[in-house]
C-alpha positions as a Markdown table, in Angstrom:
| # | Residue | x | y | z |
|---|---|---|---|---|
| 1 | Unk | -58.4 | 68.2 | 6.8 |
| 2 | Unk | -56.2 | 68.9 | 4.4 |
| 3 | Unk | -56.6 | 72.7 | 4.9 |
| 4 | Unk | -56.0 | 72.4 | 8.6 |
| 5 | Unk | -52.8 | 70.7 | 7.8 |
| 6 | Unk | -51.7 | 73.8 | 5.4 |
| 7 | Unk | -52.8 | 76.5 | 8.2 |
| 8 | Unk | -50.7 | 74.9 | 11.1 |
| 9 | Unk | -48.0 | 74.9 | 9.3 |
| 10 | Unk | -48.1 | 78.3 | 8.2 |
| 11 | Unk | -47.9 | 78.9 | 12.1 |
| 12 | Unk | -44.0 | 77.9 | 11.7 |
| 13 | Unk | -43.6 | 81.0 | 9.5 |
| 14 | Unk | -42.8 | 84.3 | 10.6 |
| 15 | Unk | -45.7 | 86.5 | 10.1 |
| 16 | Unk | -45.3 | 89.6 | 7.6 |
| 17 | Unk | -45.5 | 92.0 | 10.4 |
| 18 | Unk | -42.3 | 91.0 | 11.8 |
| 19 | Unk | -40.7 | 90.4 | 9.0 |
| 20 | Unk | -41.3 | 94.0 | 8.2 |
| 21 | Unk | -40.6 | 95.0 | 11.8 |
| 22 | Unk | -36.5 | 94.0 | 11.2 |
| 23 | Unk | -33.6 | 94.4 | 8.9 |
| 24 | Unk | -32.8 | 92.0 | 6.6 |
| 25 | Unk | -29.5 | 91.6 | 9.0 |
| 26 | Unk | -31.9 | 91.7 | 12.2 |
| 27 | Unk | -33.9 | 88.8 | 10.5 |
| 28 | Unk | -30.8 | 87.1 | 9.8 |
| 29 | Unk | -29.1 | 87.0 | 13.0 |
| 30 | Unk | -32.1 | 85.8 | 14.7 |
| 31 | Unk | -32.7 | 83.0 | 12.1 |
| 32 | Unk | -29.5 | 82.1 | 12.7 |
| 33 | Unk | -29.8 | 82.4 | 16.8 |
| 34 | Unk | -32.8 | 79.9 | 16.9 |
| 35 | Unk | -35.1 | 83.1 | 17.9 |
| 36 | Unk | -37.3 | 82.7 | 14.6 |
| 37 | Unk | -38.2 | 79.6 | 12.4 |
| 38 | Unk | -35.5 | 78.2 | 9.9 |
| 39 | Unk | -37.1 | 77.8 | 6.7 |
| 40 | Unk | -38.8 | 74.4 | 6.3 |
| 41 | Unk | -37.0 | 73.3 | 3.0 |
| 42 | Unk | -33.9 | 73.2 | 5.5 |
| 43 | Unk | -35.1 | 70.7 | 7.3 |
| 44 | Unk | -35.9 | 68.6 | 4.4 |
| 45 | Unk | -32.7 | 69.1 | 2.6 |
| 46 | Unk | -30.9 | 68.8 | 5.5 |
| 47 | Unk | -29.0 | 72.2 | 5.9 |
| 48 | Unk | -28.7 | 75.1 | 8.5 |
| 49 | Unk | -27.9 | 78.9 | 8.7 |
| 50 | Unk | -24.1 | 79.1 | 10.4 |
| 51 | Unk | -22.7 | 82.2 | 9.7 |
| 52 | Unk | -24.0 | 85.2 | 9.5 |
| 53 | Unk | -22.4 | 88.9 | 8.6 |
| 54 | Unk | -22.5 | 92.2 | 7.0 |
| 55 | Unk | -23.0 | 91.4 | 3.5 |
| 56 | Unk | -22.0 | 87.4 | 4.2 |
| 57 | Unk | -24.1 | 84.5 | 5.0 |
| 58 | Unk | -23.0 | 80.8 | 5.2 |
| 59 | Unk | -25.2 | 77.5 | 5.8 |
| 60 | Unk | -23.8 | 74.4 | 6.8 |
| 61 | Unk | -25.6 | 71.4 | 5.1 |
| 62 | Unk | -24.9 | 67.2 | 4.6 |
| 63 | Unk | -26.5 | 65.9 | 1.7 |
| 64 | Unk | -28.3 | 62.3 | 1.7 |
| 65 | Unk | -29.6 | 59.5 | 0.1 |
| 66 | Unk | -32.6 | 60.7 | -0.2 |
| 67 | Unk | -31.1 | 64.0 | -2.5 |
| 68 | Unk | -30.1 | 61.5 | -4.8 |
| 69 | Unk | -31.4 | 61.3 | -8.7 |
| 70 | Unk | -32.0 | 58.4 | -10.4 |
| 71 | Unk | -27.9 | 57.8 | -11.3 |
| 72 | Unk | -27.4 | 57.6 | -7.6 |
| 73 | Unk | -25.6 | 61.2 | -7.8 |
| 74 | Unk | -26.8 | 64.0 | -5.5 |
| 75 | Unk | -29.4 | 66.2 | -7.7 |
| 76 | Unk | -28.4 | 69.5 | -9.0 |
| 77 | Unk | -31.6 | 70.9 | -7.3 |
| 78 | Unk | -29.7 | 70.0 | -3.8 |
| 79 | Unk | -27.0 | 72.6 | -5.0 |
| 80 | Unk | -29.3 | 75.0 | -6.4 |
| 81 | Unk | -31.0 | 75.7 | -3.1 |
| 82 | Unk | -28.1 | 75.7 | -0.7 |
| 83 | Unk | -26.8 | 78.4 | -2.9 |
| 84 | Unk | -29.7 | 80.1 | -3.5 |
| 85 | Unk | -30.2 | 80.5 | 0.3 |
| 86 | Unk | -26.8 | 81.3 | 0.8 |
| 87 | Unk | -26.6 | 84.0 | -1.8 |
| 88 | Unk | -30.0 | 85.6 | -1.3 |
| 89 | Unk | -29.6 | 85.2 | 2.2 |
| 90 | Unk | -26.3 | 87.4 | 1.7 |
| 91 | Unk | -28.5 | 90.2 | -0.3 |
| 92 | Unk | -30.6 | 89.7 | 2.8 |
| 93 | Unk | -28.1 | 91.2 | 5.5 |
| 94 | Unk | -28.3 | 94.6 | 2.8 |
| 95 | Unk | -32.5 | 94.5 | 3.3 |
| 96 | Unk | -33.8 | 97.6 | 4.9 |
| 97 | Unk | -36.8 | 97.5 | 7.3 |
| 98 | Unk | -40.2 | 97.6 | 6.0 |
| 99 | Unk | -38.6 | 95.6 | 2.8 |
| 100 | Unk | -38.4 | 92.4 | 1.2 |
| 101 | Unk | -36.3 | 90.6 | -1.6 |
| 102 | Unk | -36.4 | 87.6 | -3.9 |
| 103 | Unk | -34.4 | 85.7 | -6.0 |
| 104 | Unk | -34.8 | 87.2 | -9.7 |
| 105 | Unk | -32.6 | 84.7 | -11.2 |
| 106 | Unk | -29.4 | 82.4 | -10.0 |
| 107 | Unk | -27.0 | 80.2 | -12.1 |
| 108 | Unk | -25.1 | 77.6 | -10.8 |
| 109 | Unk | -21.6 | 75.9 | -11.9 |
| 110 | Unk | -21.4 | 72.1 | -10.5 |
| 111 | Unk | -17.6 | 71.3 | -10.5 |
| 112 | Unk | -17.5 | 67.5 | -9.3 |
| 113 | Unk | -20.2 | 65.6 | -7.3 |
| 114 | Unk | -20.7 | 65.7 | -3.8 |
| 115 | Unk | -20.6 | 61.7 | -1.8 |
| 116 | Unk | -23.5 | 61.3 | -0.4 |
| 117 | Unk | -23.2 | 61.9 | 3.2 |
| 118 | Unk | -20.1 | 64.8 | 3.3 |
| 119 | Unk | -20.3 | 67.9 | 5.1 |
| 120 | Unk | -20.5 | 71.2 | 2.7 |
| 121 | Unk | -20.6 | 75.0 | 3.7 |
| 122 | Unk | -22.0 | 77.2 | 1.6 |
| 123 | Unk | -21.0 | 80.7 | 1.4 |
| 124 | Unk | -23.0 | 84.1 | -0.7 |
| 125 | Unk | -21.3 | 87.4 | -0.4 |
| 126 | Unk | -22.7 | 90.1 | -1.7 |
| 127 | Unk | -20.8 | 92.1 | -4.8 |
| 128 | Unk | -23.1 | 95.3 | -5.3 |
| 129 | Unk | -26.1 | 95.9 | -2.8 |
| 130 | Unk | -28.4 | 99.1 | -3.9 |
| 131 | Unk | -32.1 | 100.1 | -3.4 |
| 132 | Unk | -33.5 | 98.2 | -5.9 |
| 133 | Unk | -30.9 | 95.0 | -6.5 |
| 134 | Unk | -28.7 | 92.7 | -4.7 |
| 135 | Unk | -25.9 | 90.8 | -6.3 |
| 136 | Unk | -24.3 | 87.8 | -4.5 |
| 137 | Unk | -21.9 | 85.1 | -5.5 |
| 138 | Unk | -21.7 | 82.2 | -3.7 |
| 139 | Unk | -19.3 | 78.5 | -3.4 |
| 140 | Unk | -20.3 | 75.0 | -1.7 |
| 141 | Unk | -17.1 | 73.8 | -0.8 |
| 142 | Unk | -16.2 | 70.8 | 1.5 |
| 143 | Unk | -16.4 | 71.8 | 5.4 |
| 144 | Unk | -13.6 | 69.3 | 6.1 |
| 145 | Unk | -11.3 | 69.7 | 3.2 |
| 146 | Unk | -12.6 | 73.1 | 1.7 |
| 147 | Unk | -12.7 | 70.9 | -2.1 |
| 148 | Unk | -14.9 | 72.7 | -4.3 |
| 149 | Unk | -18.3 | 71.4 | -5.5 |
| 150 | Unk | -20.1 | 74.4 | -7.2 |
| 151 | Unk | -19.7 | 78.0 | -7.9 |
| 152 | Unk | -22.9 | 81.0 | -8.0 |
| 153 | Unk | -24.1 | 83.8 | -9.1 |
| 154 | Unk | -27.4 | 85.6 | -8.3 |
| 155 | Unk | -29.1 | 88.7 | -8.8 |
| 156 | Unk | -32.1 | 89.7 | -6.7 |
| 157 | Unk | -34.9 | 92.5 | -6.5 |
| 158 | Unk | -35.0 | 95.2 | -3.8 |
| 159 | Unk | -38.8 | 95.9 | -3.2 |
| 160 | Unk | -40.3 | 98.5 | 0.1 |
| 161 | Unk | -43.5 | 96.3 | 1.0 |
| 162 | Unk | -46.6 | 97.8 | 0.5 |
């Protein structure tokens, strides 16, 4: 059962053919349009896909309770992926068709905590694009008040699939 469980979700993926079928922008725009599936760890760290342009990608997230560590604070993991997607989602727009990316490595600056519960946008934009690497830098600022929360940096591999 528990192999049944892993294959129907799998269905909510895009398969590799399409993937490979768009640009990196193409793939973006339709994320973002509702035409293909939103990555599942969005839904379960409550964020979205917003914005999406040339070299420029920003989601829209809240966090919870339930992104809390033990101190009641919101984990740094929380910030770590909402800037990771932003960012490599920015390199994304850059992707040719017929290749992928992924994340080589990120850092990430926490400046003060988020409250639990405030709205954030989070904003990549890429800095050098080539064939082989993409290098984005991202923020998570307030979406009411524009307060900053974290600053990024990532650098991410190129690859034609295979």
């Amino acid at each position: 059962m528990h192999n049944a469980m892993y294959v129907d979700t799998l269905s909510q993926l895009i398969s590799r053919e399409k993937l490979l079928s768009l640009s990196g922008m193409e793939f973006m725009e339709q994320m973002r349009d509702g035409l293909l599936p939103a990555p599942p760890i969005s839904r379960v760290l409550n964020y979205r896909v917003d914005v999406v342009e040339d070299g420029r990608v920003v989601f829209r997230g809240t966090p919870e309770f339930d992104h809390t560590n033990p101190t009641g604070t919101i984990h740094g993991g929380w910030y770590g992926t909402l800037l990771d997607s932003a960012m490599a989602c920015a390199v994304m727009t850059k992707v040719p068709r017929g290749s992928v990316y992924t994340t080589l490595e990120y850092k990430v600056n926490i400046t003060r905590p988020i409250p639990v519960g405030t709205p954030v946008l989070a904003q990549g934009v890429v800095s050098h694009a080539g064939r082989s690497t993409g290098v984005a830098e991202g923020t998570i600022r307030g979406a009411d008040d524009g307060r900053l929360y974290a600053t990024g940096s990532t650098t991410c591999i190129i690859m034609a699939a295979t």
